[in-house]
PAZAPA-4460 file (N, C-alpha, C; in steps of 0.05 Angstrom, whole numbers, plus 32768, in hexadecimal, padded with zeros to 4 digits):
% residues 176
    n_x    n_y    n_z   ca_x   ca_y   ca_z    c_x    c_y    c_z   seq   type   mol
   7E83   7E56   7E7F   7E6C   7E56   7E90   7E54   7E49   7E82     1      X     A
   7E40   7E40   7E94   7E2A   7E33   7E8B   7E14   7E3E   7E95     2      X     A
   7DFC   7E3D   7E8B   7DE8   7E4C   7E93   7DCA   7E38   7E97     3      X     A
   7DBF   7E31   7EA7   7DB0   7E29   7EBA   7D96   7E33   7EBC     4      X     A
   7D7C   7E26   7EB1   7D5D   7E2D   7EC1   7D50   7E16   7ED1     5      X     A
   7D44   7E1A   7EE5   7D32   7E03   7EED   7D23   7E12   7EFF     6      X     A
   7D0C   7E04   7EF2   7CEC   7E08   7EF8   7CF1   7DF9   7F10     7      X     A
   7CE6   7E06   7F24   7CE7   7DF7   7F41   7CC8   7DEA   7F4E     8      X     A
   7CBF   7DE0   7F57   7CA2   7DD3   7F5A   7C92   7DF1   7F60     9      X     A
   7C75   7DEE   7F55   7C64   7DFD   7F53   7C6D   7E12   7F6C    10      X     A
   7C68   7E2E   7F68   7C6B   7E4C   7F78   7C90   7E4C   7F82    11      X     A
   7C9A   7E37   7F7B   7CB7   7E45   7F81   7CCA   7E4C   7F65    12      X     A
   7CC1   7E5D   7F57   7CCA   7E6F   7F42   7CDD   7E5B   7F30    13      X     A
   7CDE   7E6A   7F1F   7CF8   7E63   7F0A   7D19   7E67   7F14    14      X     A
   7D25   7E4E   7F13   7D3D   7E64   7F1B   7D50   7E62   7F07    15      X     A
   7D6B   7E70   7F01   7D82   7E73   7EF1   7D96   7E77   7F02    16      X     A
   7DAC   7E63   7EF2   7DC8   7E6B   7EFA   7DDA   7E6B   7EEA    17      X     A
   7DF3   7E79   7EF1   7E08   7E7A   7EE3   7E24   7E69   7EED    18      X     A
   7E2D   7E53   7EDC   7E3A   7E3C   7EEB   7E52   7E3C   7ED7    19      X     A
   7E66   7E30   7EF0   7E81   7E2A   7EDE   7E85   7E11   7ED9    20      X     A
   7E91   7E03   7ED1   7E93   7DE8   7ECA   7E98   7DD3   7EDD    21      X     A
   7E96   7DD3   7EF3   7E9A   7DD1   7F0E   7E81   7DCB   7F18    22      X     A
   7E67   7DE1   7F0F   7E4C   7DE1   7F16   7E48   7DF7   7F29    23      X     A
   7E60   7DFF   7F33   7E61   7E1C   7F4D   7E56   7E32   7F40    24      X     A
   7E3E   7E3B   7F4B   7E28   7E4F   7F44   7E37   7E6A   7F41    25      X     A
   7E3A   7E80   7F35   7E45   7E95   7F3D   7E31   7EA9   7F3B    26      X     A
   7E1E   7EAB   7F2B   7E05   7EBB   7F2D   7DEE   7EA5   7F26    27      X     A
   7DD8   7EB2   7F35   7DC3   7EA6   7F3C   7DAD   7EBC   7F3A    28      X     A
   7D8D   7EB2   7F35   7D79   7EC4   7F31   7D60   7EAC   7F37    29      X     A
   7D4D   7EB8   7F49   7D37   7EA7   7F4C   7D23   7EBD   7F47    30      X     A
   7D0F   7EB4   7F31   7CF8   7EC5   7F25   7CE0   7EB5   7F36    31      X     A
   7CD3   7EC1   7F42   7CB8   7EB9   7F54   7CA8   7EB8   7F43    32      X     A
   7C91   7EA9   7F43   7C79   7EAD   7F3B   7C66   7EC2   7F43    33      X     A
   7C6E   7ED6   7F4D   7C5B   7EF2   7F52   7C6D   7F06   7F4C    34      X     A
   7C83   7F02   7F2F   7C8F   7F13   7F27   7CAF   7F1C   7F31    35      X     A
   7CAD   7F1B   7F54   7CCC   7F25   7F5A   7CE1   7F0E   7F53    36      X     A
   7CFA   7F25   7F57   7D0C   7F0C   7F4B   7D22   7F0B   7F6B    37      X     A
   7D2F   7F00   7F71   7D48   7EFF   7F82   7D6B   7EF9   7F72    38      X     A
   7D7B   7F12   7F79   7D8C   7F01   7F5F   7DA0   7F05   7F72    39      X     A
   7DBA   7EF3   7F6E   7DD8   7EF5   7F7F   7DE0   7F05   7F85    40      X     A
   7DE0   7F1A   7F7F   7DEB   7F33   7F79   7DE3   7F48   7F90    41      X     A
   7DD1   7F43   7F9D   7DC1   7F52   7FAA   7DB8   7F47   7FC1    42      X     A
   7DBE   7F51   7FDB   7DB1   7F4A   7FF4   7D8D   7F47   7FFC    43      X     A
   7D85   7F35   7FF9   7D6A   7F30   7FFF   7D65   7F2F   8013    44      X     A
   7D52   7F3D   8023   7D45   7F41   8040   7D44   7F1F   8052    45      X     A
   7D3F   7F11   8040   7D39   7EFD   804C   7D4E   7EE4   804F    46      X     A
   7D53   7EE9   802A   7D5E   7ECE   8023   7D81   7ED7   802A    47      X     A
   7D85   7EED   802C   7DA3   7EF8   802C   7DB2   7EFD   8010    48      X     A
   7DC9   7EEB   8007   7DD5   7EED   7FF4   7DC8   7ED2   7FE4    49      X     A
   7DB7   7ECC   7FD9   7DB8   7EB1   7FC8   7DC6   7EA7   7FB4    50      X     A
   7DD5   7E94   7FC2   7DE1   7E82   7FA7   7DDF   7E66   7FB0    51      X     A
   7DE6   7E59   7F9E   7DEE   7E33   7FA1   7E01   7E38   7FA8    52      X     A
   7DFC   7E26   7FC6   7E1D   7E26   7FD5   7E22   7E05   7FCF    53      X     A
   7E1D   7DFC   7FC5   7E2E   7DE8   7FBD   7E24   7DE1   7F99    54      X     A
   7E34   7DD4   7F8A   7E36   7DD0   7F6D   7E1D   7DBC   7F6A    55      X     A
   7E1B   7DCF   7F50   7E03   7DBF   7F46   7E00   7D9F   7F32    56      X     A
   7DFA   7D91   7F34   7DFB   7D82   7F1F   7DEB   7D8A   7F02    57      X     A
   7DF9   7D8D   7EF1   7DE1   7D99   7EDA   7DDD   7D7B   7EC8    58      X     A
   7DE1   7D68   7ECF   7DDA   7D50   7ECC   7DB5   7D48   7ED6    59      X     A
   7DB5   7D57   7EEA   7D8B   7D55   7EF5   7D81   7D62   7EDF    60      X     A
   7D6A   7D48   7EDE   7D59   7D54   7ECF   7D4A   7D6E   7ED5    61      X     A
   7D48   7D7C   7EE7   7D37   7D9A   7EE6   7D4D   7DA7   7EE0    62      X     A
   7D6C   7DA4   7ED6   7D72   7DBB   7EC8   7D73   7DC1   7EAE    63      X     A
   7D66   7DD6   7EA2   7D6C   7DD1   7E83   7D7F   7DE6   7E83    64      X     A
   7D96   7DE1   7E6C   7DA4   7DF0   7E63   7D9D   7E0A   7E52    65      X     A
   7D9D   7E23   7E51   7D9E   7E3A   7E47   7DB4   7E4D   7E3F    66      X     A
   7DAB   7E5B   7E2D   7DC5   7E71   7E1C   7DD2   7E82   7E2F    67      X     A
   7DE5   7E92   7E33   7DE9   7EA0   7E3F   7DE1   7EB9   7E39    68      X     A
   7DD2   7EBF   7E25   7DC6   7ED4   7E1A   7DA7   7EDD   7E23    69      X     A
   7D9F   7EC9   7E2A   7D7A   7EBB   7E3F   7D8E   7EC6   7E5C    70      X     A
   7D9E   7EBC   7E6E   7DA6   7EC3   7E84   7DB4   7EDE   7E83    71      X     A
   7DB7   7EE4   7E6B   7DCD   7F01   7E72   7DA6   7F1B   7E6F    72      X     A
   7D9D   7F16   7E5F   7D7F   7F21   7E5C   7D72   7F28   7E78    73      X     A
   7D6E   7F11   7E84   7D68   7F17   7EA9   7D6B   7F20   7EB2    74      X     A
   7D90   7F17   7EB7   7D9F   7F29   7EC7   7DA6   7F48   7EC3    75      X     A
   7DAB   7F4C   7EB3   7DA7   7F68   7EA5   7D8C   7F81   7EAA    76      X     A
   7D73   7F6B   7EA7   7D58   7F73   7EB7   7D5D   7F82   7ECE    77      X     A
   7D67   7F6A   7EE2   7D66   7F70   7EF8   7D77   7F7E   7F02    78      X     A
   7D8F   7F8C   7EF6   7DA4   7F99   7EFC   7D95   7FBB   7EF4    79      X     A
   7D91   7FB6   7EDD   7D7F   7FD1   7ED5   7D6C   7FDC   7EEB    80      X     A
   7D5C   7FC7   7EF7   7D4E   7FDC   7F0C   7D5A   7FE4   7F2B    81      X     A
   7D79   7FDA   7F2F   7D87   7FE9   7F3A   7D98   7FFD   7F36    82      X     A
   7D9C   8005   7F1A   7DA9   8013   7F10   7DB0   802B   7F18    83      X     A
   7D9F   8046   7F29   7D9C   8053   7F3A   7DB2   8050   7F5B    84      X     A
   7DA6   8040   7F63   7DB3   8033   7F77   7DD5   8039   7F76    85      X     A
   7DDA   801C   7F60   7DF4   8019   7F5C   7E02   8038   7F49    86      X     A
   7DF2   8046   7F3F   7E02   8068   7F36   7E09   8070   7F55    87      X     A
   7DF2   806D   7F67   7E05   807A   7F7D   7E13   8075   7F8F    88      X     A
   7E17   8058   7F88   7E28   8045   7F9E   7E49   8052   7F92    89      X     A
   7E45   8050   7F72   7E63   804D   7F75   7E69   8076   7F6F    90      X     A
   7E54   8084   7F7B   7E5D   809F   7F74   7E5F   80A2   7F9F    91      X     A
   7E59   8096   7FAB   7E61   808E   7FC4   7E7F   8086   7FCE    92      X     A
   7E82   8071   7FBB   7E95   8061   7FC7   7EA6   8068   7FAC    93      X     A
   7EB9   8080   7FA1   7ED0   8080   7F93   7EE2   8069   7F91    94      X     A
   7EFA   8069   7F81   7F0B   805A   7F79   7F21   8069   7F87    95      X     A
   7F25   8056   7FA0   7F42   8062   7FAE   7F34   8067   7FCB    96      X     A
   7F23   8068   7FCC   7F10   806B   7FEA   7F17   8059   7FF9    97      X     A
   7F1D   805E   8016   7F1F   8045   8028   7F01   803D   8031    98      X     A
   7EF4   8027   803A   7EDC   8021   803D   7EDA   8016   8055    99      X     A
   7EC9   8006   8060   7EC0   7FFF   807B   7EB2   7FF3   807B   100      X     A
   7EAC   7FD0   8077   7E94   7FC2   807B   7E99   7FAD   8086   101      X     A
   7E84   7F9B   8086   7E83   7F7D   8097   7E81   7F6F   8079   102      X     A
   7E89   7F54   8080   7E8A   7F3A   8076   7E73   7F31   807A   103      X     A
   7E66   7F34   8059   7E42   7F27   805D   7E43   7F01   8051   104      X     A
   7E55   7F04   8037   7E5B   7EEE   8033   7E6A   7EDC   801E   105      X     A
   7E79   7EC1   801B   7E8A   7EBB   800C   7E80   7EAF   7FF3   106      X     A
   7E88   7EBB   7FD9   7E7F   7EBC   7FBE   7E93   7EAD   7FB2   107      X     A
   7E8F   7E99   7FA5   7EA2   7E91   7F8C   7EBC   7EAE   7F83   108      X     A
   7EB2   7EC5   7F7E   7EB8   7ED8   7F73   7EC9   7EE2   7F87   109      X     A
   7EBE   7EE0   7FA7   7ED8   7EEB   7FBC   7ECA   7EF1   7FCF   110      X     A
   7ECE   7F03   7FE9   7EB9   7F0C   8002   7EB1   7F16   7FF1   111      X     A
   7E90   7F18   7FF9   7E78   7F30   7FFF   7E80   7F3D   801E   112      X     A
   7E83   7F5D   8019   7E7F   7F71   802C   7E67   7F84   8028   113      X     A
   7E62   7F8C   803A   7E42   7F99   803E   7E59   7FAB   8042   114      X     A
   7E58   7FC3   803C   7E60   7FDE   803C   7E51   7FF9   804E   115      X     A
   7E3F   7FE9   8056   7E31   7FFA   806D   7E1A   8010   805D   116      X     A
   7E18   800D   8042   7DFA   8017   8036   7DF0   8006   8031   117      X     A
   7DDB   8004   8032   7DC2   7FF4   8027   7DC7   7FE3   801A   118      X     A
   7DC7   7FF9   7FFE   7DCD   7FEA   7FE2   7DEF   7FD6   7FDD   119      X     A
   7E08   7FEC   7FF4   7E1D   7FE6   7FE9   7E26   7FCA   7FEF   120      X     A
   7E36   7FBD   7FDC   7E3B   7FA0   7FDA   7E61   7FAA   7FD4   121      X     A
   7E76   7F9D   7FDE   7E8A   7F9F   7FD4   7E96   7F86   7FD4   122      X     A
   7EA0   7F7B   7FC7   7EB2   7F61   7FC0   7ED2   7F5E   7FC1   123      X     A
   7EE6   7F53   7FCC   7EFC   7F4F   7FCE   7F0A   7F34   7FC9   124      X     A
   7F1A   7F2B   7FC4   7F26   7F13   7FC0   7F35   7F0B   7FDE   125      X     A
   7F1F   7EF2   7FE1   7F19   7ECF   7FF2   7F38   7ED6   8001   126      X     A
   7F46   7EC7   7FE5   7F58   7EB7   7FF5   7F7B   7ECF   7FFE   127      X     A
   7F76   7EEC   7FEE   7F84   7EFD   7FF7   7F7E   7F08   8018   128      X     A
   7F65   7F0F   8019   7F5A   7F09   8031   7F62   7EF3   804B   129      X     A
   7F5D   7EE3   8042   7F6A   7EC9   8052   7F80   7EC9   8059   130      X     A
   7F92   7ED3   8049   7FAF   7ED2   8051   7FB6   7EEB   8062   131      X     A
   7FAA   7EFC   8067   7FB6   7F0F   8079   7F9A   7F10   8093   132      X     A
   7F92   7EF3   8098   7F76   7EF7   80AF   7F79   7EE4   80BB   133      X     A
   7F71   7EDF   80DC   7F71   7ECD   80EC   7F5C   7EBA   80D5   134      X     A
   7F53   7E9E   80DD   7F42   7E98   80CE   7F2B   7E99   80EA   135      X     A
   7F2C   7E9D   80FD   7F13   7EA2   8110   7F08   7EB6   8107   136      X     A
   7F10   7EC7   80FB   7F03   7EEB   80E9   7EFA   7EE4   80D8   137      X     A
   7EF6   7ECC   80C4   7EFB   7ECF   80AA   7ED3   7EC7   809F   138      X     A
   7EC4   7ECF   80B2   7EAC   7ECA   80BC   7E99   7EE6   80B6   139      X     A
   7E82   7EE0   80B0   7E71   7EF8   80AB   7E68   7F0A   80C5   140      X     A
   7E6C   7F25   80BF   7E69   7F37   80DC   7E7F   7F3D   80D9   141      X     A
   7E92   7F38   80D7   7EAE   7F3C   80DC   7EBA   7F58   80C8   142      X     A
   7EBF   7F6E   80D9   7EC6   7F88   80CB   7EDB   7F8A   80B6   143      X     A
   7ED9   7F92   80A9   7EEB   7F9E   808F   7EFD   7FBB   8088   144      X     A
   7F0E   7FB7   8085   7F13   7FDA   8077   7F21   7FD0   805D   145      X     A
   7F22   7FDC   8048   7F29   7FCE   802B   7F22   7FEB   8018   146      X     A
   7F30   7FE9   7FFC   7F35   8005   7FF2   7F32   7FF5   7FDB   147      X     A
   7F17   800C   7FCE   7F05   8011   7FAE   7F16   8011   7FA0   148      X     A
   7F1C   7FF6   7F93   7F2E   7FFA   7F7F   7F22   7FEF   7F62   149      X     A
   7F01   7FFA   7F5D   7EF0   7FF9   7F42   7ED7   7FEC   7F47   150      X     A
   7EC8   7FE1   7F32   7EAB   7FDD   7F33   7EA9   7FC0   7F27   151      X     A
   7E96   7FB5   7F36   7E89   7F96   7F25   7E70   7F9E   7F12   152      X     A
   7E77   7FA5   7F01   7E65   7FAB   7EEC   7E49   7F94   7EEB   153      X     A
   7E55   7F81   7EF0   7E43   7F6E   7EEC   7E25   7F63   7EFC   154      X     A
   7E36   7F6C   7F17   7E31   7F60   7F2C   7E1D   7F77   7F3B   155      X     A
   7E2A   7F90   7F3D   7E28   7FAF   7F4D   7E35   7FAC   7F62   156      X     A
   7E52   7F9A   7F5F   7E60   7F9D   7F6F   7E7D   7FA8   7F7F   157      X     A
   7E75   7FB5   7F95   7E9C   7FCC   7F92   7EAD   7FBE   7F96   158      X     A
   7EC2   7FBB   7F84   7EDE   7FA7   7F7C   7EEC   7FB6   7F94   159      X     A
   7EF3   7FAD   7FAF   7F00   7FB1   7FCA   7F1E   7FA4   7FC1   160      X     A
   7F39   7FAC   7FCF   7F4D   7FAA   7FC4   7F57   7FB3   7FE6   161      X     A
   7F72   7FA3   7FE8   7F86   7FAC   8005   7F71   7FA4   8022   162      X     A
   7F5F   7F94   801B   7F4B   7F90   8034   7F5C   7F7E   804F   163      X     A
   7F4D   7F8A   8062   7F5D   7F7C   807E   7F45   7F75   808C   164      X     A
   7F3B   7F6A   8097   7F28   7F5A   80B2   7F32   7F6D   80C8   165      X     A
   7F2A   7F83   80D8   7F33   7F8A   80ED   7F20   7F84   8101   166      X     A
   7F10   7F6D   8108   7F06   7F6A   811D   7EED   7F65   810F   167      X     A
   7EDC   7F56   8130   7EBC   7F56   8129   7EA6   7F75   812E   168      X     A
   7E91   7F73   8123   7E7A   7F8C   8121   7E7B   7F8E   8145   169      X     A
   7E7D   7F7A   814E   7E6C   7F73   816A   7E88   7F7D   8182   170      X     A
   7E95   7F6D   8174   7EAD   7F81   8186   7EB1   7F98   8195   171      X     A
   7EA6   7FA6   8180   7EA5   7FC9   817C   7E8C   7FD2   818B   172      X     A
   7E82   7FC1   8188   7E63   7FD0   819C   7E67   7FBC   81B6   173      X     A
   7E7A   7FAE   81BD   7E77   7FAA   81DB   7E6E   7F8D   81DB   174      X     A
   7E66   7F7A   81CB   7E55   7F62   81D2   7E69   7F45   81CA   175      X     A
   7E7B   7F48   81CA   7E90   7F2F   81CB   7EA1   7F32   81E4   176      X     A
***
């Protein structure tokens, strides 16, 4: 992995990423100039899930290269002041639990599922998924059931395992 800063034009923050040799972002963090930060990992009111959806060139000049010790420092920051949160996400959601969410969005790493708390984020593998789903489902909104099988330490994310697409959110309330 490679690690990534660029100063973006005056009031749009610093940002960092974490890239594979490819340039495909897998974590991401934008530090504002009034202090907040937005990082991958975490659903933002506004922005949603942020990442680079397409590869970066680290050939432009606004990226400078950094340690992964400067990007693990951040990230770590910003995981700490959810720390709370994620104690009770995964004292919520056990190991072996069957779960219930929608498809918020597709990560290098695998789906993002919203798990129906707030805070909860669960992750499953893309292309195991794929293979047992229409690909008309394979779309955000689209319901989940999938079983806790451990933690993204990294991320605060629940490692989802046996997941199936059983339909859309909208379905179920009547509006398709």
């Amino acid at each position: 992995m490679k690690y990534l800063k660029d100063i973006q034009e005056p009031g749009m923050g610093t940002w960092y990423f974490e890239i594979d040799n490819d340039g495909v972002a897998y974590r991401q963090m934008v530090y504002h100039d009034d202090g907040t930060c937005i990082t991958s990992n975490r659903k933002h009111n506004f922005y949603h899930f942020m990442l680079a959806e397409h590869p970066l060139n680290t050939q432009e000049s606004y990226y400078k290269e950094i340690n992964q010790a400067e990007f693990e420092e951040l990230w770590y920051e910003q995981l700490q002041l959810g720390l709370e949160d994620w104690r009770r996400t995964k004292s919520l959601f056990p190991v072996g639990t069957r779960v219930v969410g929608d498809i918020e969005a597709f990560f290098p790493q695998g789906t993002l599922i919203n798990l129906m708390e707030t805070q909860a984020v669960g992750i499953t593998d893309t292309s195991a998924l794929q293979s047992e789903t229409p690909a008309e489902w394979m779309y955000p909104r689209y319901r989940v059931i999938a079983e806790v099988s451990g933690y993204d330490e990294v991320n605060y994310w629940v490692l989802l395992t046996r997941a199936e697409v059983i339909g859309s959110q909208f379905e179920e309330a009547g509006h398709m």
